[in-house]
C-alpha positions in Angstrom: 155.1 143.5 77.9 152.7 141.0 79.1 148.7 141.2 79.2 146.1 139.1 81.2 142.5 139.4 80.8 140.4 139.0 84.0 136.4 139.3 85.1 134.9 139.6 88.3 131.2 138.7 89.5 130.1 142.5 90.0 132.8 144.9 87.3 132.8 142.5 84.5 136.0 142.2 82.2 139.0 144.2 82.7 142.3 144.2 81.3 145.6 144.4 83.6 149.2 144.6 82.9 151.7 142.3 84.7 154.1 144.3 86.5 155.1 141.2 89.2 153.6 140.6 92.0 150.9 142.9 91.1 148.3 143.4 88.2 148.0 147.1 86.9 144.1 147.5 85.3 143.9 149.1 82.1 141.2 152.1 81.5 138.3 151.8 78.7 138.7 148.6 77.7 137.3 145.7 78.8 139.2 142.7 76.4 142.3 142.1 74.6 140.6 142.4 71.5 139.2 145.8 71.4 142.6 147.1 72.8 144.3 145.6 69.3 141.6 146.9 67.4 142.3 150.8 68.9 146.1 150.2 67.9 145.5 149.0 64.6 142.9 152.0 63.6 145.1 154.5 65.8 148.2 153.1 64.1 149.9 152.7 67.1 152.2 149.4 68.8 150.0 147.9 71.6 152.8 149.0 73.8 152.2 152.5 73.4 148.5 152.0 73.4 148.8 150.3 77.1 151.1 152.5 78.5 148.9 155.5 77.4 146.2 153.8 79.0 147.2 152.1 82.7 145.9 153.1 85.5 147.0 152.9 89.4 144.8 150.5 90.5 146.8 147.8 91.3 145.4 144.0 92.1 146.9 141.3 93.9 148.3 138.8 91.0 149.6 135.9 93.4 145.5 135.6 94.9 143.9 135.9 91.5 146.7 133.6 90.2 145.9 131.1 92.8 142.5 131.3 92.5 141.6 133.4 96.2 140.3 136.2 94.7 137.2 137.3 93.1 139.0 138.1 90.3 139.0 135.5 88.0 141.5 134.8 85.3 140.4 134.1 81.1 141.8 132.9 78.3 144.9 135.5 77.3 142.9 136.2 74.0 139.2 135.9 73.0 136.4 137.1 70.9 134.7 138.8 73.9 131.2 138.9 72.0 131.2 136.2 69.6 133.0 132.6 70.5 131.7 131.2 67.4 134.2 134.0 65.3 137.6 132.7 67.2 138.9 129.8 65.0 141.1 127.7 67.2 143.6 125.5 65.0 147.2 124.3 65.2 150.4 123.5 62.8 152.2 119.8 64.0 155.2 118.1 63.3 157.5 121.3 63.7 159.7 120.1 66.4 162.1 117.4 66.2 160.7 115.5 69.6 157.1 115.7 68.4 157.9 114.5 64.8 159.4 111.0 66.5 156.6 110.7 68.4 154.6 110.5 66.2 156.9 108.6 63.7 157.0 106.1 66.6 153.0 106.1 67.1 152.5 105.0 63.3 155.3 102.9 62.4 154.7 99.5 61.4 157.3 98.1 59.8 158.1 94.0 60.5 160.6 92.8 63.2 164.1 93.5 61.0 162.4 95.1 57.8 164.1 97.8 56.8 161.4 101.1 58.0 159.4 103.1 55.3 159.5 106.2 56.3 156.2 106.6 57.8 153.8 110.2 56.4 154.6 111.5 59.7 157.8 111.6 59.0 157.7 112.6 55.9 156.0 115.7 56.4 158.7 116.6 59.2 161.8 116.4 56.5 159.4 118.2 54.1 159.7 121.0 56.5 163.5 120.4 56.9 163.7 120.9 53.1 161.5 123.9 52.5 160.1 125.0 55.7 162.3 128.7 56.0 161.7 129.8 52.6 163.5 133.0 51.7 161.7 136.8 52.3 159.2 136.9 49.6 159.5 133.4 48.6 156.3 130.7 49.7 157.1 127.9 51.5 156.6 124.5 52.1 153.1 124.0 53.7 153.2 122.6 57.2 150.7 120.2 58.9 147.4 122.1 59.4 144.5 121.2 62.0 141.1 122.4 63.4 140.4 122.5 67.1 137.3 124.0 67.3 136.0 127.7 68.1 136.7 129.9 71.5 134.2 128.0 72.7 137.1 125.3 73.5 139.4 127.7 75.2 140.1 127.5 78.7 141.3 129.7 81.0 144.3 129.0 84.0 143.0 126.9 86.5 139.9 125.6 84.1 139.6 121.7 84.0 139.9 120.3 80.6 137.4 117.7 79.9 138.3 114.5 78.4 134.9 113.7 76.9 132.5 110.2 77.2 133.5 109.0 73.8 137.3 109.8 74.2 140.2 106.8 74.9 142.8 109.2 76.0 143.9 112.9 77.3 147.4 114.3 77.1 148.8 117.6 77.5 150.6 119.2 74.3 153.0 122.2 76.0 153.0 124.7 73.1 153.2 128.1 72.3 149.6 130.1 70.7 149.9 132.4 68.4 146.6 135.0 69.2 145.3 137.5 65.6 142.8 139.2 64.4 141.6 140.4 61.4 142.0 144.2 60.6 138.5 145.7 58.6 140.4 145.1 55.4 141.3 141.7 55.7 145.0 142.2 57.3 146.1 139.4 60.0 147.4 140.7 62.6 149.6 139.4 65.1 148.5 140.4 68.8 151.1 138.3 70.6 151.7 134.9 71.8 150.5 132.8 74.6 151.8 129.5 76.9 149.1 126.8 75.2 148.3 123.4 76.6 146.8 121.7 73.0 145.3 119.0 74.5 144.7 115.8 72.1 143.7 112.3 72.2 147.0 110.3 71.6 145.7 107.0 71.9 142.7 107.5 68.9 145.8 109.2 67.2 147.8 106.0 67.4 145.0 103.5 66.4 144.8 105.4 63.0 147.0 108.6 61.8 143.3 109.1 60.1 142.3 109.8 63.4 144.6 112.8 64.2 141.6 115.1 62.8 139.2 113.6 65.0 141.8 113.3 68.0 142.0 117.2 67.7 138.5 118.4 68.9 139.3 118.8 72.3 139.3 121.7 74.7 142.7 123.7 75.1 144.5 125.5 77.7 145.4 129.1 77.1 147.4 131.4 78.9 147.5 132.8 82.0 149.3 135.9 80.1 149.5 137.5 76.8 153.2 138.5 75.2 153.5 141.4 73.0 155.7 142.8 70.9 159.0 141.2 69.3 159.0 137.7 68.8 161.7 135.7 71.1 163.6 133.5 68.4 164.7 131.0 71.2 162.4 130.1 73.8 162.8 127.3 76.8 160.5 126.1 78.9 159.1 123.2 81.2 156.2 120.8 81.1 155.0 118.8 84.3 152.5 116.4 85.9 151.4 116.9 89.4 149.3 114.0 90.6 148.1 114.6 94.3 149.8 117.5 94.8 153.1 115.7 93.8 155.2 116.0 90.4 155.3 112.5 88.6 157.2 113.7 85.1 158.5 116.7 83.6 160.9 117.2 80.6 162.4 120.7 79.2 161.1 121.9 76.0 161.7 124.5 73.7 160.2 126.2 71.0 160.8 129.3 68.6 161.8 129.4 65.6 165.3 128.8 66.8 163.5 125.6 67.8 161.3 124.6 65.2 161.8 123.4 60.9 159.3 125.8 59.6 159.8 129.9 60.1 157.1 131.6 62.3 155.9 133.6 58.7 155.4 130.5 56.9 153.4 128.8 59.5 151.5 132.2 59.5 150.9 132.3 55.5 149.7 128.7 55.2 147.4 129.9 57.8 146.1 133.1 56.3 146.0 132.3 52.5 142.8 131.1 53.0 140.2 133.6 52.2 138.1 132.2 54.8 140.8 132.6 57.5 140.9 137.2 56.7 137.2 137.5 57.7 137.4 140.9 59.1 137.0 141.1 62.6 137.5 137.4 63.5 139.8 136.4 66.0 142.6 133.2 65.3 144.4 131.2 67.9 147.1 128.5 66.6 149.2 126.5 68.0 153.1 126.2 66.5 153.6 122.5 68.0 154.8 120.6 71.2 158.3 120.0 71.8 157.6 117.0 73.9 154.8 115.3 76.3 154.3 113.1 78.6 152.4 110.3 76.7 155.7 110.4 74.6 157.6 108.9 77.6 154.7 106.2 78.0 152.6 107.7 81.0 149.0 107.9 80.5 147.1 110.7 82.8 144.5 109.8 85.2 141.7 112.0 86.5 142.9 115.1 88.4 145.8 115.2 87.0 147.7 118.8 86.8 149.3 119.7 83.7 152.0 122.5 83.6 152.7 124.6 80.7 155.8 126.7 81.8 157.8 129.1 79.0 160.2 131.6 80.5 159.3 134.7 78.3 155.6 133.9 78.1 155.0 134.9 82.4 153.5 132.5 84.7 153.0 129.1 84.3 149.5 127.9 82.8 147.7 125.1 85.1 145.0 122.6 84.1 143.6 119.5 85.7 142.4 117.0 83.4 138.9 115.7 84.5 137.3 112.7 82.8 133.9 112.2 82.1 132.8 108.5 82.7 129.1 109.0 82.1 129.1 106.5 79.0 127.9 107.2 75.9 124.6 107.2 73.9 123.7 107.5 70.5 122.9 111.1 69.4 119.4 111.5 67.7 118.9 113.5 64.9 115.4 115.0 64.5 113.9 114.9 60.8 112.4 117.8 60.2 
């Protein structure tokens, strides 16, 4: 079952389910969020919840999807009161292809030395090794970075801004996993989105200290929300449209079937943070790209479409990347 969360000028925030081509609206809720927080105190799946709960109001998906509608689409999952309590974050080097991109981005061995293995790729075969640790067993801990709050999420269609002070913007085609946190500190898993985690890859490259700082972007999130059991093996597609015409794509995949570390050990390195089971927060992470474009050597240019596309995770999300050239000026700080 799949999930969108809309708004609209005049009725505000609705929830639909996506029965293709049309959009069935949910009754008495009005976000993603309060519908998983009825299931967990009901103690119910979110599939029974929804189908206790649709309605026959049916919208139009391909004018709202396309953006000819009043209906607008939002992120698949969001705080819907508080942005500042949604903790966006992410877990790299989990797929082969992004691992040797990287690799390749911070090696710097001489012409004919025999390569170090770089920390990159280090942390990759440390997920190899230990990554898929046995029920009840801890794990190996993956990569771990901070993107921001839900202030950073955009929705389909939403430009992503490649700020003044930034060298670079690339598309990262991953999947999102969307939680929140039950009244007595419980995770839980509300399902998984299609996820553009949009970095800086050329401050990465000048400096593998500069992955943190490469991070704090905006990111692309949905168009629709999957719930229910995870798919193990999932394929997809990631493209660049530049004036209306496709300049590169490459398959990816993703999954666990896909990636080094298992979807519950990314999730406890996550979560065993005290400050990550605030009751009543809301988490999105990303579980890693596959591949991208910068990879293959091409650097995006203003207006630029990226196209996140995975089979079981609905229609494709679509972002334009705009660049601000304004320049930069030094911040001031006022002593108080």
């Amino acid at each position: 079952m799949r999930l969108v969360q809309l708004v609209h000028p005049q009725l505000g925030r609705r929830v639909a389910r996506v029965e293709e081509p049309h959009l069935h609206v949910l009754t008495a809720t009005t976000s993603i969020y309060r519908l998983a927080q009825d299931a967990q105190q009901q103690d119910l799946s979110l599939e029974k919840l929804v189908g206790a709960s649709a309605t026959e109001a049916r919208l139009d998906y391909d004018a709202i999807y396309s953006g000819r509608s009043d209906w607008r689409l939002l992120p698949a999952f969001d705080h819907p009161e508080e942005p500042s309590r949604c903790l966006v974050s992410g877990t790299g080097l989990t797929h082969t292809a992004s691992a040797k991109n990287r690799d390749a981005m911070h090696a710097a061995a001489a012409p004919g030395s025999a390569a170090p293995l770089t920390d990159s790729m280090k942390m990759f075969r440390s997920g190899v090794e230990g990554g898929r640790p046995e029920p009840g067993r801890v794990g190996q801990a993956p990569e771990w970075f901070y993107k921001g709050n839900g202030a950073s999420l955009c929705a389909h269609g939403e430009p992503l801004l490649s700020p003044p002070f930034a060298d670079d913007g690339g598309e990262e085609p991953e999947m999102a996993g969307c939680y929140f946190i039950a009244p007595d500190g419980t995770p839980c898993r509300v399902g998984l989105a299609a996820g553009n985690e949009f970095s800086d890859h050329v401050r990465e490259k000048m400096n593998y200290l500069y992955l943190a700082e490469s991070k704090l972007r905006p990111a692309g999130l949905g168009p629709e929300l999957l719930v229910g059991e995870l798919p193990a093996d999932i394929r997809g597609r990631v493209s660049i449209e530049r004036d209306g015409r496709e300049i590169w794509s490459a398959p990816v995949g993703t999954g666990e079937a896909n990636m080094c570390h298992s979807i519950a050990n990314i999730e406890h390195h996550h979560f065993k943070h005290p400050q990550h089971r605030r009751p009543g927060d809301v988490h999105v992470h990303f579980f890693g790209a596959d591949d991208f474009s910068f990879g293959s050597g091409l650097r995006l240019a203003d207006g630029d479409v990226m196209v996140v596309a995975w089979s079981p995770l609905g229609r494709a999300l679509r972002n334009p990347l705009r660049v601000d050239r304004t320049g930069q000026s030094p911040v001031k700080v006022r002593a108080l």
